[in-house]
Structure formats: structure tokens, C-alpha cells
C-alpha positions as CSV (number, residue, x, y, z in Angstrom):
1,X,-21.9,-9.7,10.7
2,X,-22.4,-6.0,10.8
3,X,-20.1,-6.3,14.8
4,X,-16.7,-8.0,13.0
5,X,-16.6,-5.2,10.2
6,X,-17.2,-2.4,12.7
7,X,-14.5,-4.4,15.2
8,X,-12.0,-4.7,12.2
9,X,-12.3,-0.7,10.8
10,X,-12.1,-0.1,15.1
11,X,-8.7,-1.8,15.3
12,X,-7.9,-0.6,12.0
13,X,-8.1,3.2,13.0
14,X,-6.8,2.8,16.7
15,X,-3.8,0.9,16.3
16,X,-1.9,3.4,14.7
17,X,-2.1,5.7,17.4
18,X,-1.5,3.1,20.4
19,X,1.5,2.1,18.3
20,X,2.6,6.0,18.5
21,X,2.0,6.0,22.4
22,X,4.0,3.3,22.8
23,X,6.9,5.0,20.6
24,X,6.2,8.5,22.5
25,X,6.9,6.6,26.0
26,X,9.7,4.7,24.6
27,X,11.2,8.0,23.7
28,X,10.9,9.6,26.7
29,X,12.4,7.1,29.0
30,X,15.4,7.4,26.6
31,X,15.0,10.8,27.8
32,X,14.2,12.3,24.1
33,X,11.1,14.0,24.4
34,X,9.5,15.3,21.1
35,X,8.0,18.7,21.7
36,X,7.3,22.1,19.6
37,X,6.7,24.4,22.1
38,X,4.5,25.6,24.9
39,X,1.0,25.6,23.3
40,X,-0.9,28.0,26.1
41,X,-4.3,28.2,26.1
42,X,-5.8,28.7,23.0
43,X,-4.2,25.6,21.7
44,X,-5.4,23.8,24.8
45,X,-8.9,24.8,24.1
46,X,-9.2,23.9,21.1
47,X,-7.7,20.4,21.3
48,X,-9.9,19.9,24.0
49,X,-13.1,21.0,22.6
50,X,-11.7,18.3,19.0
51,X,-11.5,15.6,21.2
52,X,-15.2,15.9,22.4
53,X,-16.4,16.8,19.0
54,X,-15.3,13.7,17.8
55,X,-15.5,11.6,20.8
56,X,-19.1,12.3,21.9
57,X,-20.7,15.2,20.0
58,X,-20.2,14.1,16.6
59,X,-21.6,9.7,17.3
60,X,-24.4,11.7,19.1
61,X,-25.4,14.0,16.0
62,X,-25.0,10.9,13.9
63,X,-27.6,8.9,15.7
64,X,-29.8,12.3,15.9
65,X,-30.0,11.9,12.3
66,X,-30.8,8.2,12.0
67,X,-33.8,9.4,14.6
68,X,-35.1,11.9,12.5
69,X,-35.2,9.6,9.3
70,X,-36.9,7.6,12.1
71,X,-39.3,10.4,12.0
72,X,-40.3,10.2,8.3
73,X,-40.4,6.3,8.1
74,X,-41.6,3.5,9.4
75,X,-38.1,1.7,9.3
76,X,-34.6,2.4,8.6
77,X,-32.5,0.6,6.2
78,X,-29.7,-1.8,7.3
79,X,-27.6,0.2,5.4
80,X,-28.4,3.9,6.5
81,X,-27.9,2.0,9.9
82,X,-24.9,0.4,9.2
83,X,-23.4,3.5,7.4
84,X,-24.0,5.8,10.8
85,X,-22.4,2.7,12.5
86,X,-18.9,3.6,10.5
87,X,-19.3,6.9,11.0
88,X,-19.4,6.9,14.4
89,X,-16.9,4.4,14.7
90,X,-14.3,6.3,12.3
91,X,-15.1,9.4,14.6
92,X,-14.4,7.9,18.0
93,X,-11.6,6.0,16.5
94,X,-9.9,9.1,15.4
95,X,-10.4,11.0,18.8
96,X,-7.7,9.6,20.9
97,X,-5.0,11.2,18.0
98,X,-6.1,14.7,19.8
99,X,-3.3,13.3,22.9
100,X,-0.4,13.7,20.2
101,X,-1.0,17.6,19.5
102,X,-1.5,17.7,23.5
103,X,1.7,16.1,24.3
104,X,3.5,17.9,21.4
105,X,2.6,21.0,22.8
106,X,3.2,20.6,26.2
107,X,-0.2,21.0,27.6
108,X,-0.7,21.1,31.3
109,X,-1.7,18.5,32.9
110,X,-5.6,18.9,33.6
111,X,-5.7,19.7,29.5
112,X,-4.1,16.7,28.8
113,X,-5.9,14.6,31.5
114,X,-9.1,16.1,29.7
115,X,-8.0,15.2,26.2
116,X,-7.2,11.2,27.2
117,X,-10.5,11.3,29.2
118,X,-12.4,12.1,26.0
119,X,-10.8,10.1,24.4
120,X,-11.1,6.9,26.3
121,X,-14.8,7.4,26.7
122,X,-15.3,7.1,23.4
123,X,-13.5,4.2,22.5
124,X,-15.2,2.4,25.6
125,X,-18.4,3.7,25.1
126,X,-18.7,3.1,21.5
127,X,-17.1,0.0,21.0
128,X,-19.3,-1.9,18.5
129,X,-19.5,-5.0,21.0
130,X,-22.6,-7.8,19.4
131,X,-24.7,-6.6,22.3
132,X,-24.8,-3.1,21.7
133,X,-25.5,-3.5,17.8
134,X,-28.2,-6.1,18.7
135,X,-29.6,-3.4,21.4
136,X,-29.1,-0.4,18.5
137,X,-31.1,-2.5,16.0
138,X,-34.1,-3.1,18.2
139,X,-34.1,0.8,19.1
140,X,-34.6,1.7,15.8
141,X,-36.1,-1.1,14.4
142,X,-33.7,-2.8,12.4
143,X,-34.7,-6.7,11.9
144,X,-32.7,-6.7,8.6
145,X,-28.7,-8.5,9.5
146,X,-26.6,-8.8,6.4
């Protein structure tokens, strides 16, 4: 089931970083924050505009391309489909490590607010749940399970 090995590589990628929240908020109500320095601006930009490249901009370009092979063909593979299923997933998956460069360099909090937003969304929105597969597969035409 293509769900359970999207659901796996999921946890697999987002565990690591809930497991460095929790140390982060451990450390600072032992009053040990872990900081570099005031990042201003620039570095707030960009770690914003990262988190929404990889939280929505880059899934979306992926399933752009699966529509324009849609184009060309009749159907798409399981595979091609299944293989822009773990690329999506490994992108979403590695947005919400853009909070760790916010929070090391002290960025304000509507930056920061902005980074976990992006974040969240895409681990909510792209959560490979059976239904949204299922729904994926009859949108482009996918009758083909492995």
C-alpha cells in the first residue's frame, strides 16, 4: 500500500526534528538558550521564502509535472505517480527544519510565526492519508495499486 510507505518515510523525516523541538524547549526552560546571533532581515527572508519553497511551492511544481506528462499520455504510471508522491513528501517533511535556523537566529516573532505556519501547512496539507492517495489516483488516472 502506496499510503503506509509514504506514512513511514513521513515519520521517518519528521521525527527528527520534533525530537529537536522538544530538546530546544527543554533547554530553554533550563534557561540555556542555544542562539548565534541576531539574524536581521536578510536571514529572515530567506528562511522564510525556504520554508514555502519546500512547504508548498516545490509539492505544487511536482504535481505540475505529473500533469503535463498527463498531457502527453493517456495514463501515468504507478510509479511516476508514486515517485512524485516521495518527493513531495521528502519536501514537506524537510520544511518544518527551516524553525531551527529561525530560532537559532533570533528571528522576530512574525518571521518565526511565518516559518512554523509554513511549515505546519505542509505537513497537514500533504499528509499521505488513504483518502487523499485514493482521491490523487482518480485525478490523474491511476487504477494501477502495487
Amino acid at each position: 500500500m502506496l499510503e503506509k510507505k509514504l506514512q513511514k518515510l513521513y515519520y521517518t523525516i519528521i521525527s527528527p526534528a520534533f525530537l529537536m523541538i522538544l530538546l530546544f524547549f527543554f533547554s530553554e526552560k533550563l534557561n540555556h538558550r542555544l542562539d548565534v546571533k541576531d539574524g536581521g532581515r536578510l536571514i529572515s527572508t530567506a528562511i522564510m521564502v525556504f520554508a514555502a519553497i519546500t512547504s508548498t511551492i516545490l509539492p505544487v511544481w511536482y504535481k505540475i509535472l505529473l500533469i503535463k506528462k498527463l498531457r502527453t499520455k493517456k495514463k501515468i504510471t504507478f510509479e511516476n505517480f508514486a515517485a512524485v508522491q516521495y518527493r513531495i513528501i521528502i519536501a514537506v517533511g524537510f520544511s518544518v527544519y527551516w524553525i531551527f535556523p529561525a530560532y537559532l537566529y533570533g528571528l522576530s516573532d512574525m518571521p518565526m510565526v511565518i516559518t512554523a505556519f509554513f511549515a505546519l501547512y505542509g505537513l497537514y496539507y500533504y499528509f499521505p492519508s488513504k483518502q487523499k492517495i485514493e482521491t490523487e489516483k482518480k485525478i490523474f488516472r491511476i487504477d494501477d495499486d502495487h
